[in-house]
Every structure is written in C-alpha cells, then in structure tokens.
C-alpha positions as CSV (number, residue, x, y, z in Angstrom):
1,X,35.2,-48.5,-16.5
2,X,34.8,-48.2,-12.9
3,X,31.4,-49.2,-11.2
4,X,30.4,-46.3,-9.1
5,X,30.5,-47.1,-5.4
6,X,26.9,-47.0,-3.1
7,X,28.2,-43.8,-1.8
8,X,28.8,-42.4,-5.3
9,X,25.1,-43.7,-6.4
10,X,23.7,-41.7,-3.0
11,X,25.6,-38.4,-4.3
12,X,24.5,-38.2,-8.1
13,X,20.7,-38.9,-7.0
14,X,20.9,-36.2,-4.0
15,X,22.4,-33.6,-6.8
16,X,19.7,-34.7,-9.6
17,X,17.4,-33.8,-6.7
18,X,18.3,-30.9,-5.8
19,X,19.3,-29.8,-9.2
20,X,15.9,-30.1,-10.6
21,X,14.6,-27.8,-8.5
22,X,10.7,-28.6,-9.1
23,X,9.9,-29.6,-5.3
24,X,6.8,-28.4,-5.7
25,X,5.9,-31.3,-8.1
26,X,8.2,-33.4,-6.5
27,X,6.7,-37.1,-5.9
28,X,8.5,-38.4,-2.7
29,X,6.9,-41.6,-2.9
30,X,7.9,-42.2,-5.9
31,X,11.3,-40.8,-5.5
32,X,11.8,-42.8,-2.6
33,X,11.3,-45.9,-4.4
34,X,14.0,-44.8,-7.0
35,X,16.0,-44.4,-4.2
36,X,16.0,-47.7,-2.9
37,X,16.2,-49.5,-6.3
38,X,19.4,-47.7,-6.7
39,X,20.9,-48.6,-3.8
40,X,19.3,-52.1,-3.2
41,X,21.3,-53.9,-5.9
42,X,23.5,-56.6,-4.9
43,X,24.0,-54.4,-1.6
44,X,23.9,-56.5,1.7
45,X,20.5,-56.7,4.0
46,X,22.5,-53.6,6.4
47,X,23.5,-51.6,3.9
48,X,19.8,-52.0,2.1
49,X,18.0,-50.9,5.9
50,X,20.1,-48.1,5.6
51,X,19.8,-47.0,2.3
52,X,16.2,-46.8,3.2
53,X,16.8,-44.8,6.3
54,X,19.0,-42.3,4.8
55,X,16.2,-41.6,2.5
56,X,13.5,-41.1,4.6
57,X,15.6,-38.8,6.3
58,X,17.2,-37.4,2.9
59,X,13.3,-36.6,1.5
60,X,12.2,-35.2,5.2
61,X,15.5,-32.7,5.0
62,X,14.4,-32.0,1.7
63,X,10.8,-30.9,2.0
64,X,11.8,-29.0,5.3
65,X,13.8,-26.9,3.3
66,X,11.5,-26.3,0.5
67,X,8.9,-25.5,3.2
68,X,10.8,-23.2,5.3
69,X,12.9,-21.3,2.9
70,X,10.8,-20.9,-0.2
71,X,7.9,-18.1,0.2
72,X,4.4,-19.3,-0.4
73,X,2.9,-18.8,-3.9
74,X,-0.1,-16.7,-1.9
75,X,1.9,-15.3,0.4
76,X,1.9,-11.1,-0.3
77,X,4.8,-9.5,0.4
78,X,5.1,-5.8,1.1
79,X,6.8,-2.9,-0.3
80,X,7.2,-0.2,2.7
81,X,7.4,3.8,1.9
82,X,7.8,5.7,4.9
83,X,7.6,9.5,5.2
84,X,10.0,10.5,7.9
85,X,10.6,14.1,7.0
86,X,8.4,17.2,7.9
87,X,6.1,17.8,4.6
88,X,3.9,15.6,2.4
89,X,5.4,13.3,0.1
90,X,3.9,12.3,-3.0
91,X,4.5,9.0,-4.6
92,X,3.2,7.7,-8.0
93,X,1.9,4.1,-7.9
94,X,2.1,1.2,-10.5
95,X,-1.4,1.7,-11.7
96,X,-0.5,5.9,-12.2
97,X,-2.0,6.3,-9.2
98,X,-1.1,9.1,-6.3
99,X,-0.6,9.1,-3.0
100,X,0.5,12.0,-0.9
101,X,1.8,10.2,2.1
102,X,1.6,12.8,5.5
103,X,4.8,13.2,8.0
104,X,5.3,10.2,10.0
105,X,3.5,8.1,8.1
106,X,3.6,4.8,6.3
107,X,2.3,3.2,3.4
108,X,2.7,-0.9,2.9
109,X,1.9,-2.3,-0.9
110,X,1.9,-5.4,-2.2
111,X,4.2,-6.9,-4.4
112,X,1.7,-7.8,-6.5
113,X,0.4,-4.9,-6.9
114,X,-1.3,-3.9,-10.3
115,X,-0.7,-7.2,-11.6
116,X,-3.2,-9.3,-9.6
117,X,-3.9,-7.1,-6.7
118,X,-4.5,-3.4,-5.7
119,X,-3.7,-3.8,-2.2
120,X,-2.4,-1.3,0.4
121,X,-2.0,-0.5,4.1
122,X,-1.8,2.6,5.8
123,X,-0.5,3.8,9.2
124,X,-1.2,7.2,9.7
125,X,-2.6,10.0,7.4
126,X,-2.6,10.0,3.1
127,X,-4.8,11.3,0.4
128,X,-5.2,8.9,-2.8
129,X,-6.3,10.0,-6.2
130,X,-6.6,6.5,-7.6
131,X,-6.9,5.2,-11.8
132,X,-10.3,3.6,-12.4
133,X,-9.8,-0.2,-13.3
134,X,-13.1,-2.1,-12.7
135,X,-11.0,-5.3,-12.9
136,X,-8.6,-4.7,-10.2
137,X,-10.3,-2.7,-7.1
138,X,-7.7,-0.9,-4.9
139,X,-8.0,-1.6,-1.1
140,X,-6.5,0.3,1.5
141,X,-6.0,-1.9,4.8
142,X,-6.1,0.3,8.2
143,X,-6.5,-1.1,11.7
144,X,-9.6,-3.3,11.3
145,X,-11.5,-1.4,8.3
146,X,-10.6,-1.6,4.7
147,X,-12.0,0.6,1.7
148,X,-12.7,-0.5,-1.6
149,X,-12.7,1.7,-4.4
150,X,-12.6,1.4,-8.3
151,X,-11.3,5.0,-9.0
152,X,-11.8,7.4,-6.5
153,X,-10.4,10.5,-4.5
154,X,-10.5,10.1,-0.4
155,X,-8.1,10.7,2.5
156,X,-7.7,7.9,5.6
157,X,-6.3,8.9,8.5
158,X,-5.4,5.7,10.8
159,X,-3.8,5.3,14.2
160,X,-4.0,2.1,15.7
161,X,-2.2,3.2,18.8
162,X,-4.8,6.1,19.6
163,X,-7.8,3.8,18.3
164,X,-8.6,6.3,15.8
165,X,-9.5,5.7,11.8
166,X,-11.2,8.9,10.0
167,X,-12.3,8.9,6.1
168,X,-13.3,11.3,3.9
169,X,-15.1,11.1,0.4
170,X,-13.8,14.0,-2.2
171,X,-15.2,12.3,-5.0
172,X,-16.3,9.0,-7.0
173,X,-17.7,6.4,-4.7
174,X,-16.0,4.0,-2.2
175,X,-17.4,0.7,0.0
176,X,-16.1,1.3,3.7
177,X,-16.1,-2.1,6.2
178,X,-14.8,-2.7,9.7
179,X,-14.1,-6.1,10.7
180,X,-15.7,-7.9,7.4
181,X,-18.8,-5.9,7.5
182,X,-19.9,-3.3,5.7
183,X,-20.6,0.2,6.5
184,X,-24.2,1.9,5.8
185,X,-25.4,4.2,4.6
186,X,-22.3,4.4,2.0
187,X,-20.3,7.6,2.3
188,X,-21.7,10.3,0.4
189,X,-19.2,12.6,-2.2
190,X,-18.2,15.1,0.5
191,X,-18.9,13.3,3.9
192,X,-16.5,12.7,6.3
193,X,-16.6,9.8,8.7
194,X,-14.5,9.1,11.7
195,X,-14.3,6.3,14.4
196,X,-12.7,6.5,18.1
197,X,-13.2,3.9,20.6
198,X,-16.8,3.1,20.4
199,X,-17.7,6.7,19.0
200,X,-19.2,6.9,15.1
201,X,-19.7,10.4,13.7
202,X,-20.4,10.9,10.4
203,X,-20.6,14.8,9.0
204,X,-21.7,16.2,5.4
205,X,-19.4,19.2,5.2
206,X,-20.5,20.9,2.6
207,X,-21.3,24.2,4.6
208,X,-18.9,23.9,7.7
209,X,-16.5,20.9,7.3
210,X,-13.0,21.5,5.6
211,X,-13.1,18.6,3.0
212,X,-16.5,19.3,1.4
213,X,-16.7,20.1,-2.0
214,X,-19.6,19.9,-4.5
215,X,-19.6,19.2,-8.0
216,X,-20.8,22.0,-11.2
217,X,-20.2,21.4,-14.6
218,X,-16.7,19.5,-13.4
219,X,-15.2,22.0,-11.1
220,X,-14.4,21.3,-7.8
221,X,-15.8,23.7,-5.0
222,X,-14.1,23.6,-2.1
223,X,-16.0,25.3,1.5
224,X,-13.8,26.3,4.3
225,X,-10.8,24.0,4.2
226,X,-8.0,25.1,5.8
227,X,-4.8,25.8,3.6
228,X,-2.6,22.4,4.7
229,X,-4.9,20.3,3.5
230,X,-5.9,22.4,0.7
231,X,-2.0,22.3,-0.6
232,X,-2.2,18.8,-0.3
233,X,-4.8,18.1,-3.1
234,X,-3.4,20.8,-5.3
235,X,0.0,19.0,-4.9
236,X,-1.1,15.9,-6.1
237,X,-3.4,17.4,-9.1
238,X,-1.1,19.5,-10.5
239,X,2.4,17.8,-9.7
240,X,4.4,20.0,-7.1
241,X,5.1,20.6,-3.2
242,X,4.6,23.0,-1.3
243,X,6.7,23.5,2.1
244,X,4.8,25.2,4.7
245,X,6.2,25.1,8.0
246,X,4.0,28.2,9.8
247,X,1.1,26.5,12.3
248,X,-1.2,29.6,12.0
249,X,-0.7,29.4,8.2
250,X,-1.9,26.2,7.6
251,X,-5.1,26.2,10.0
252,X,-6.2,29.1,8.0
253,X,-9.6,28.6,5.9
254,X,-9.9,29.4,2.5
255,X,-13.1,28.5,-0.5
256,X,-12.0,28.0,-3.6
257,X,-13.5,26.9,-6.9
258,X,-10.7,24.5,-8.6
259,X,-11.1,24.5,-12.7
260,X,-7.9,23.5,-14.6
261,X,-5.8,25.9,-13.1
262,X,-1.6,25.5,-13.1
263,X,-0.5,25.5,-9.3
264,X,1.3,28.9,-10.4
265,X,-2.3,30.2,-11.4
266,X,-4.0,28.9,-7.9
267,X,-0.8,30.2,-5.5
268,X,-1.3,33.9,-7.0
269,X,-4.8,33.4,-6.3
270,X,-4.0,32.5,-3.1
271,X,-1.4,35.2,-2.3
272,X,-4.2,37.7,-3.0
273,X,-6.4,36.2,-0.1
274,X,-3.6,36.2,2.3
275,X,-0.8,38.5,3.2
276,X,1.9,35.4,2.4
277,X,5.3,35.2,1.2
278,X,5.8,32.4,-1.9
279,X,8.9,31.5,-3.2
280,X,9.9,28.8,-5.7
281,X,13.2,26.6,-4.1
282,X,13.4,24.8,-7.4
283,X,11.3,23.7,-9.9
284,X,7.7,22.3,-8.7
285,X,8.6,22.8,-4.9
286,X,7.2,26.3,-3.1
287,X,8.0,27.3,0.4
288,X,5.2,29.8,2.0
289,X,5.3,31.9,4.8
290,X,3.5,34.5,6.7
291,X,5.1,37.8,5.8
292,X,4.9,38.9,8.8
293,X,6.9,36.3,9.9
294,X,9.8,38.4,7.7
C-alpha cells in the first residue's frame, strides 16, 4: 500500500473541509492544529514551517469565502413587484393579503415574509387591505416613516424624490412613526395625514375629504371620493379591474354606501349617477369611458 505523499495529506484535508460545509461551526483553531499534526510527521523543520503557513493562509481563504459569499442569517432580502403599466395592479400577498400597487410604483417584500416577518417597502402610491395576525404585525417601510398595523385598510403614498409621504386610515387602527418616533395623536378611522418638507397636515374627511368613510351596522360610507380612487377599493374588495383611462372621469366625486355588493351590482349603480360607457374586456376586467367621449 502506498503512503500518501504530504501533498496528498494537504488535498484530502482541504476537500474534508470544504466538503463538510458547516463553516459556521467551523473551529479553526482546532482545525488548524489537525492540520499541522498531519503534516508534521516525520516531515523536515522547512517543510513543517510551511505546512503551518499554508494553513494559516488555507483557514484565512476559507473564512473569506464563507464571509463574502454566503448571505447573513439576518440579512432580509427583497422580493421587488413593480407596476410599470398605466392602471392599478393588484397582487395577493403570502398572508392573503391585498395590495393594489398604483402606476409607476413599487413594492419591496421580504423574503421572509409571513414566516417571521411582515415587512414591506413602498415607493410611490398603494392601498393595503391586510389579514389580522396579532403575532406577526405588517410594516410598510417609506422614506423615513414606517406603519405598523395588525389588520387594517390604509393607503401610503411615498415619494422620496419630491419629500412627500401621505397616509390615510379607511379602517381598523395603525401606529404611524418617522424616524423611530412615534406619531400622536394616532390616526383616527377616516383621517388622512400627509408630510412635505417641514409641513404636517392632518384632515378628518368625513364631510369634504375623498377617503372618509364612517362606519353603520358594517357598511362602509363613503363622502365625496372621486371615482379613481373609489375603483381602487372596489377592485381589491370584490376581486376585478377596472381600466379607466379618461382624466375628467376619474376626478369626478361620487357618495356611496358599500354593503356586500358584487362589483357588477356597484358599476350599474354607478352607470346610473354618471352618463358612462362600461364594458367587460374579459372576465373581472372593465374599461369605462365618458360616453361622450363615443
């Protein structure tokens, strides 16, 4: 039986290394000790100084690599959604959450999200209708504020590049903070606060402001909210999309009391308010249009 050689000794323990793969548990002291007993026997005095210099160098390369190439265990990674065509798009999170994401915008979630985090972050406008789970709060990361909610409706509109962040309550109850510290009074089921520069205002809409809606017996009135936004929420609740391209259309102002009404039921509502056009493309998506504009 052949003896294997000191070079054949430094091979077999740099692939037992490797192989075992555990570097996070990985003694080097210890392993560098192995090392050398290994490749100390009846080797000359050279060859032993350099057996113990090509390990020091050996365990350096190693945890090197295992530092720069392997993620850290509490690092978060993020999942990016971005919504680059011209209406909302809705997307259905882990937790059976929703969120329709607004054009232009973009929505960052952890990997880990739902199994030991609720995180999110958001550049530019979306409306979340989020699953109550005491144990896991969702956050929503924008600029330097972040909301905290446990099951909740709200919209967030955030702009870092125009210094802008707006929020706005449409029901449940949510913990707002800028920079670590929280926000009082907390937002109230209807209120609507927005930051831009070093300006605060904070507005209860339930008699002039789009988003306010009040609360009787569970349904859901809503005061003077124009028709974009009011196609939004309905497009999360009841599971459609609506494509509405006209300016005018959208700005327009409607109140509306929501009960459990299919979208089918609230558009033929809506067609009697408004001299519109609605046709169904394909199933769950509408397109709407002044009929005027025929």
């Amino acid at each position: 039986m052949i003896k294997p050689s000191f070079e054949d000794n430094e091979i077999n323990f740099i692939k037992r290394m490797i192989l075992s793969g555990d570097l996070n548990r990985f003694d080097h002291q210890l392993a560098f000790q192995s090392f050398k007993r290994q490749t100390n026997k009846n080797k000359p005095y050279f060859l032993r100084q350099y057996s113990g210099w090509a390990a020091s160098l050996l365990l350096f390369g190693m945890l090197c690599y295992h530092l720069f190439t392997q993620p850290s265990p509490t690092q978060n990674q993020w999942q990016s959604i971005q919504n680059q065509g011209n209406d909302n798009n809705i997307f259905l999170l882990a937790d059976g959450s929703k969120v329709s994401i607004s054009p232009g915008s973009t929505l960052y979630i952890s990997s880990a999200y739902n199994k030991t985090d609720r995180k999110i972050k958001l550049e530019g406008t979306a409306l979340f209708e989020v699953q109550k789970n005491p144990q896991l709060p969702l956050t929503v990361e924008s600029n330097d504020f972040l909301m905290k909610v446990l099951g909740t409706t709200f919209s967030i509109q955030a702009y870092p590049e125009k210094d802008f962040y707006q929020a706005t309550l449409l029901e449940g109850a949510v913990r707002l903070s800028k920079a670590g510290k929280v926000i009082s009074p907390a937002l109230k089921v209807g209120e609507q606060i927005s930051f831009q520069e070093n300006t605060i205002n904070r507005c209860l809409g339930l008699n002039q402001q789009h988003w306010a809606m009040a609360f009787n017996q569970g349904e859901k009135i809503f005061k003077s909210i124009p028709l974009g936004e009011f196609f939004q929420i309905i497009s999360i609740r009841n599971n459609c999309k609506f494509n509405i391209h006209d300016e005018s259309l959208l700005k327009k102002r409607v109140t509306f009391t929501l009960h459990q009404q299919t979208h089918q039921e609230i558009l033929e509502i809506i067609n009697t308010i408004f001299d519109i056009e609605i046709k169904e493309i394909s199933d769950g998506i509408y397109g709407i249009e002044n009929k005027g504009l025929q």
